[in-house]
N, C-alpha and C positions, 0 to 999 in steps of 0.2 A: 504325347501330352507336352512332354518339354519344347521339341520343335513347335507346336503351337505357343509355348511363351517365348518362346525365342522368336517367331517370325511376330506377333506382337510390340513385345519389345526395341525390335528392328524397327516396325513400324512409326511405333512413337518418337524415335529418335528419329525418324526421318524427317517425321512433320514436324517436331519440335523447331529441328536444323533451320528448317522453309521456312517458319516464322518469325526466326532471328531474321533470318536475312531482307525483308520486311522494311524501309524507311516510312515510315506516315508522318513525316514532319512538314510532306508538301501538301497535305492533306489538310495539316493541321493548323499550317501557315494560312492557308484559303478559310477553314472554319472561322480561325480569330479575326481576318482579316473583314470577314463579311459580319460575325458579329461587333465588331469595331464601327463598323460604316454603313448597319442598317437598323432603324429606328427598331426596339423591342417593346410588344405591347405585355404589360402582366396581364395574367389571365385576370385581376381585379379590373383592369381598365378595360377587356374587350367583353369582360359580364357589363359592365357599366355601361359602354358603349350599344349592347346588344339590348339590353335595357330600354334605354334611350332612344331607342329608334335612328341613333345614326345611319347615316348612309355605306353603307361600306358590304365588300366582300371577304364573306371567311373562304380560304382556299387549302384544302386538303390535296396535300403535295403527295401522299405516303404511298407506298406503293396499294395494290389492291386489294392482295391479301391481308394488309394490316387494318383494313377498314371494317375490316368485323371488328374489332376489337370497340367500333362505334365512333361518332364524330361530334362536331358540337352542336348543340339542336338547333339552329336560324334558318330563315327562310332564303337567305343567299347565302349556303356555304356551294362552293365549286369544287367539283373534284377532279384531278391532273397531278399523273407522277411527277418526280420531276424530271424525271429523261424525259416525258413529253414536251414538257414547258414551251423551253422555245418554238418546237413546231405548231401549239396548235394556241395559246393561251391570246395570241391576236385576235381569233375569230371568236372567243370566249368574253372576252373582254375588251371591249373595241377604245370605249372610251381611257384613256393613260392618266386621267386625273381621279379617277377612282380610288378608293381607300381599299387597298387591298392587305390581309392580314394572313399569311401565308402560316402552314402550320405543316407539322411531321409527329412522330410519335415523344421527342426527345428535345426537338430544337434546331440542332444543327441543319438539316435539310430545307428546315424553314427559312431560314437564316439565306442561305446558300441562293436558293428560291430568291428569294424577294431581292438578293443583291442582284440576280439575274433580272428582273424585272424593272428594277430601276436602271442596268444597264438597258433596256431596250426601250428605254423613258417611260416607265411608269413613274410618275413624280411623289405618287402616295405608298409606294410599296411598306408594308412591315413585317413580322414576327412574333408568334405569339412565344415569348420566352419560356422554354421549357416545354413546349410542344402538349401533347394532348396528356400529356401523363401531369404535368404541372397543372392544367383546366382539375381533372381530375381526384386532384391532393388536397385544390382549391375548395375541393368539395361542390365542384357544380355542377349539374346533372350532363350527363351523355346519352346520345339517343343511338339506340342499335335495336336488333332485331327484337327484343324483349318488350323495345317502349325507351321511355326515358329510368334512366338511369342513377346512382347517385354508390360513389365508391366507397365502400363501407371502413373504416381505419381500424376501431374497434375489433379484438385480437377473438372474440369470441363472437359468435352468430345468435 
């Protein structure tokens, strides 16, 4: 029983060790850098926008598994990880003047996304700030396998 908390304990200190040693500052460098120099849309401005009948593309970047968690209800949302991105989002989206509004669960990916995008000359690339969890805070509906959706804040049911 002790050898069991001792190889444990071991453990923990092992991994703790590994995650010091860890820099995410290039990491982090790139996030600020891409939220710095790509337009953010609030989730007010692309309910508005989706309202409106603007022209544009919602593009869900997240990986796959995250897409149960549901997306935003429009009839052009696109879906592409973003390790895909570069390879395939030319033959998805041909036109480079498109309004495109890239999204992740949080933001950053979105972000990240779309600074790729306007690197490979999309002119309209954006972000929806705060990614699908800010849509969601927003209080506006999300569609998954249930139907449409709407996130209840209210601590009791």
């Amino acid at each position: 029983m002790i050898n069991n908390y001792i190889k444990i304990l071991l453990l923990l200190l092992i991994l703790s060790t590994c995650s010091i040693g860890y820099d995410f500052s290039q990491r982090n460098r790139i996030i600020q850098e891409s939220y710095a120099t790509v337009r953010a849309v609030t989730p007010l401005e692309l309910k508005e926008m989706i309202d409106d009948d603007v022209e544009l593309i919602v593009l869900d970047i997240r990986e796959i598994e995250q897409r149960a968690e549901g997306t935003i209800p429009t009839l052009n949302t696109y879906e592409m990880t973003r390790g895909q991105l570069e390879f395939g989002i030319m033959e998805m989206i041909e036109d480079k003047n498109t309004l495109i509004v890239s999204f992740c669960r949080d933001g950053p990916r979105g972000a990240l996304a779309s600074r790729t995008l306007i690197d490979m000359g999309y002119k309209n690339a954006t972000y929806l700030q705060g990614g699908l969890k800010a849509w969601a805070v927003a209080g506006y509906r999300i569609r998954n396998g249930l139907g449409r959706v709407v996130l209840n804040t209210e601590e009791e049911f």
